[in-house]
C-alpha positions as CSV (number, residue, x, y, z in Angstrom):
1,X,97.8,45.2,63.2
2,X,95.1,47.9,64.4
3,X,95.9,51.5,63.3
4,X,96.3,52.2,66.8
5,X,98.5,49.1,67.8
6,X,100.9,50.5,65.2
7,X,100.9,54.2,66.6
8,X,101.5,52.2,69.7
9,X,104.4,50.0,69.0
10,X,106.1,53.0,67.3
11,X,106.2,55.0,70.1
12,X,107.4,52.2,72.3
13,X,110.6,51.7,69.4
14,X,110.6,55.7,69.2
15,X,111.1,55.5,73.1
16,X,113.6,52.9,73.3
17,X,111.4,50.9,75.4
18,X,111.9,47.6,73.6
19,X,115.1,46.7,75.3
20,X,116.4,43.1,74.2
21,X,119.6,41.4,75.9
22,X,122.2,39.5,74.3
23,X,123.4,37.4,77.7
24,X,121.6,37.5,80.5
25,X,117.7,37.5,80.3
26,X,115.7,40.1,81.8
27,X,113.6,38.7,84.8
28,X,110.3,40.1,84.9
29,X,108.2,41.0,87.6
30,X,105.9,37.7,87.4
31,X,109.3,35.3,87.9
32,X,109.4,34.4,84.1
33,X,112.7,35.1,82.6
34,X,112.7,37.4,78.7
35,X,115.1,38.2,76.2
36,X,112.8,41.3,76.0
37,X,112.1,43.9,78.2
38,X,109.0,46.1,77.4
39,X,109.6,49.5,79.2
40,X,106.6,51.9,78.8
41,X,108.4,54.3,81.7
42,X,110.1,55.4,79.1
43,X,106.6,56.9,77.6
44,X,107.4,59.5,80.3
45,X,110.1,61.1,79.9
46,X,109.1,63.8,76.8
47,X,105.6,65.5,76.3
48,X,105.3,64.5,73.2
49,X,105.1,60.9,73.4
50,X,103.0,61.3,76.8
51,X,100.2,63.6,74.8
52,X,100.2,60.9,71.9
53,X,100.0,57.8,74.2
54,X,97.3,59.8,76.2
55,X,95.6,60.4,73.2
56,X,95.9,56.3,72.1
57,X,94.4,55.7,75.4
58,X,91.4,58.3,75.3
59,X,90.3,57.7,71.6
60,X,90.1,53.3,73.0
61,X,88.1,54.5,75.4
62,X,85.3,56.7,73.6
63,X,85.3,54.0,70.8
64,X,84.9,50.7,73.0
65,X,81.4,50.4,74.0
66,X,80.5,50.5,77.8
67,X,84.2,51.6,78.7
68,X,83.6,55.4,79.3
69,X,81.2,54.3,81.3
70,X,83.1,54.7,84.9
71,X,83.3,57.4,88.0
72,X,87.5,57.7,88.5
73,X,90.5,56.2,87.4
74,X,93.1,54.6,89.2
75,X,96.8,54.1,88.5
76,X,98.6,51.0,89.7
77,X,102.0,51.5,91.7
78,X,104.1,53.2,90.5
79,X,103.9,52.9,86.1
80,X,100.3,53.4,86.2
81,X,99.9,56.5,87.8
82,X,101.5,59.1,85.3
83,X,99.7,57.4,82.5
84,X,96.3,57.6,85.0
85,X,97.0,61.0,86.0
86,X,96.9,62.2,82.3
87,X,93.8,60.0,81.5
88,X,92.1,61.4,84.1
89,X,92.8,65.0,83.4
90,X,91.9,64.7,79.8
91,X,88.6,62.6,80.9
92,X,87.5,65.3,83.6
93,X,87.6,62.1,86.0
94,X,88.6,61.4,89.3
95,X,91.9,59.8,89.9
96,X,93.0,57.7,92.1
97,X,95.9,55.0,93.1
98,X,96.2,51.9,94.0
99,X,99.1,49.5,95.8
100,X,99.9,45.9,95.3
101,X,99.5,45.6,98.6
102,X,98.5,47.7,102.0
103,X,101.0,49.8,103.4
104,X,101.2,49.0,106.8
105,X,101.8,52.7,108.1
106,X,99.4,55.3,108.8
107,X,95.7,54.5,107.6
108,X,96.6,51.0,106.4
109,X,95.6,52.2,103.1
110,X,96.1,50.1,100.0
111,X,93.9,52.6,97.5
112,X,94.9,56.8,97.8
113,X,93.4,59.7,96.8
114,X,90.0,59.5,98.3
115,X,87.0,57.2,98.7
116,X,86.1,54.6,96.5
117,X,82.6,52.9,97.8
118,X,80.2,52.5,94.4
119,X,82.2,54.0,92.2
120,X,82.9,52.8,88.9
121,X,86.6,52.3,88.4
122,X,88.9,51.9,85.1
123,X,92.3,50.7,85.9
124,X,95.0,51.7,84.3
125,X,98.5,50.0,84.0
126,X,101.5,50.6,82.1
127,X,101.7,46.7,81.1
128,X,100.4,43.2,81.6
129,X,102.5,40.2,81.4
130,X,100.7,37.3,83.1
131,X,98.0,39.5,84.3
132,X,98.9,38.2,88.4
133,X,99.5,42.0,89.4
134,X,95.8,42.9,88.0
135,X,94.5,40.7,90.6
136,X,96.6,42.4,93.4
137,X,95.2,45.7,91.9
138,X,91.7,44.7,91.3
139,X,91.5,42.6,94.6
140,X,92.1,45.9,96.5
141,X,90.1,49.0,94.8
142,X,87.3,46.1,95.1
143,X,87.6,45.6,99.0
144,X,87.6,49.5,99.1
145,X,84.0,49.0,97.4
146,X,85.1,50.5,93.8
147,X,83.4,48.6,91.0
148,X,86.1,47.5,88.8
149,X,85.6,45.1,85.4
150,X,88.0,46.7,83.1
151,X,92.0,47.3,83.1
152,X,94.1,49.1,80.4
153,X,97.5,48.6,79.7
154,X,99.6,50.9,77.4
155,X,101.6,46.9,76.4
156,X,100.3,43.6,77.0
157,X,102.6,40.5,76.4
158,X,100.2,38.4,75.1
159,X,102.3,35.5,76.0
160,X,102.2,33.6,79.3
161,X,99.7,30.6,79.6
162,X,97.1,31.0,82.6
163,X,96.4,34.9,82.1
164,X,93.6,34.7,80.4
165,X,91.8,32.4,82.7
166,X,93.1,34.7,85.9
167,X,91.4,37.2,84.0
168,X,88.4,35.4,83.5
169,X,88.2,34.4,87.0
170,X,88.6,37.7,88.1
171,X,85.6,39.1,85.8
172,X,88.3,41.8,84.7
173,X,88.3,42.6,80.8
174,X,91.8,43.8,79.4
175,X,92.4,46.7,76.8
176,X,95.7,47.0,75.4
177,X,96.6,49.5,73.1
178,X,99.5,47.5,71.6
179,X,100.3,43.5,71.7
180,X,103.8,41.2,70.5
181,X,101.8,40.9,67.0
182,X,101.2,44.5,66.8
183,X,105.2,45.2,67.7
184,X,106.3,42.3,65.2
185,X,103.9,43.7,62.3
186,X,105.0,47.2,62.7
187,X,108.6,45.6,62.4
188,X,107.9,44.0,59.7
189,X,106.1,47.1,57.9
190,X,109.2,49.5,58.9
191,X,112.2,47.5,58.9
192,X,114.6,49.1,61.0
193,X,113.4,48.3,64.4
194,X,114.3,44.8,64.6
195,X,117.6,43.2,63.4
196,X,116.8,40.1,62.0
197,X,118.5,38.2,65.0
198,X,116.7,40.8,67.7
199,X,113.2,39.0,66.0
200,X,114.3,35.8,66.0
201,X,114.8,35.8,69.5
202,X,111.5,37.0,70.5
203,X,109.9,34.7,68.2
204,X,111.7,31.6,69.7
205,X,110.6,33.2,73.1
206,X,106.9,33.6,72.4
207,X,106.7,29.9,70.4
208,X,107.5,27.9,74.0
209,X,107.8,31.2,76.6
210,X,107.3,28.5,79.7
211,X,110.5,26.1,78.5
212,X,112.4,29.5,77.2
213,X,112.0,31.1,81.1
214,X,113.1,27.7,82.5
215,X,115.9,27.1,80.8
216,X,116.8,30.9,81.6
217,X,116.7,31.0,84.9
218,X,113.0,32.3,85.4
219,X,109.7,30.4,86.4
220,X,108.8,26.6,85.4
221,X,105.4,26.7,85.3
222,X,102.6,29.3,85.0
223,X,100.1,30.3,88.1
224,X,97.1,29.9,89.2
């Protein structure tokens, strides 16, 4: 557990963004089905947390080599943007934001906020589970002509088979400020977080997550 993995994961329990269910599983945005739902929207909702989790994200980026090396950032719909937004202010940097998907109204556009073409573009989302809505993200500042080779996410799940091959494919570079093992750690550290039977269940989740969603109710198999 990093320094800053722990300052993460605190503010996430501070929040109340580690939300776990007792009887029915949370069904998360890939398909896979979770007795834990990581909510970093939360992050929003007092100026304190969103000044310390912009200052998590801005000390990563001056102290990973290469990474504060871009033109603009660019939030993806709709978490990413208010964590962006606040990145980009504090970087002096361009902001921008990016859909899943086009629109279909109006200009068609699937990136806002202005041009793209040549820039140099860190994305930033509020989490990554099986890293499949990076590629939507990616797929589109790129066809906008944005160069784009790393993502940061305030949580990343760590868990799901296949993401770090997508990633790989993709030639996309992840940067997470917090992880499960930073989350369990911190637990561990400062009991009080966790009941005993709350980390049991994500433990048994993250030792088989692929036969815990399908026997939930979520996704069989992982994705291309």
């Amino acid at each position: 557990m990093t320094a800053r993995g722990a300052a993460t994961a605190r503010l996430l329990f501070q929040a109340g963004a580690v939300i776990l269910s007792r009887d029915r599983p949370f069904i998360l945005a890939a398909g896979w089905a979770s007795p834990v739902y990581v909510d970093c929207r939360r992050l929003i909702g007092r100026a304190d947390w969103a000044r310390a989790i912009t200052d998590l994200a801005v000390a990563a980026i001056a102290e990973r080599p290469g990474l504060d090396r871009f033109d603009l950032i660019a939030g993806a719909e709709t978490a990413g943007i208010a964590f962006a937004a606040w990145i980009a202010a504090r970087l002096d940097r361009g902001m921008r934001y990016v859909r899943k998907h086009p629109l279909g109204i109006g200009r068609h556009a699937q990136v806002e906020g202005g041009d793209v073409a040549g820039a140099r573009v860190l994305l930033i989302d509020d989490l990554a589970t099986d890293a499949a809505s990076k590629e939507a993200f990616a797929r589109g500042l790129r066809a906008a002509g944005a160069v784009v080779t790393d993502t940061m996410v305030i949580f990343a799940h760590g868990t799901f088979p296949g993401t770090n091959a997508r990633l790989d494919r993709l030639g996309l570079a992840l940067h997470a400020l917090a992880t499960w093992p930073d989350m369990l750690a911190l637990a561990t550290a400062e009991p009080g977080w966790l009941t005993p039977e709350e980390r049991a269940r994500i433990e048994a989740f993250q030792a088989d997550p692929i036969r815990w969603s399908a026997a939930h109710g979520g996704r069989a198999e992982p994705g291309r």
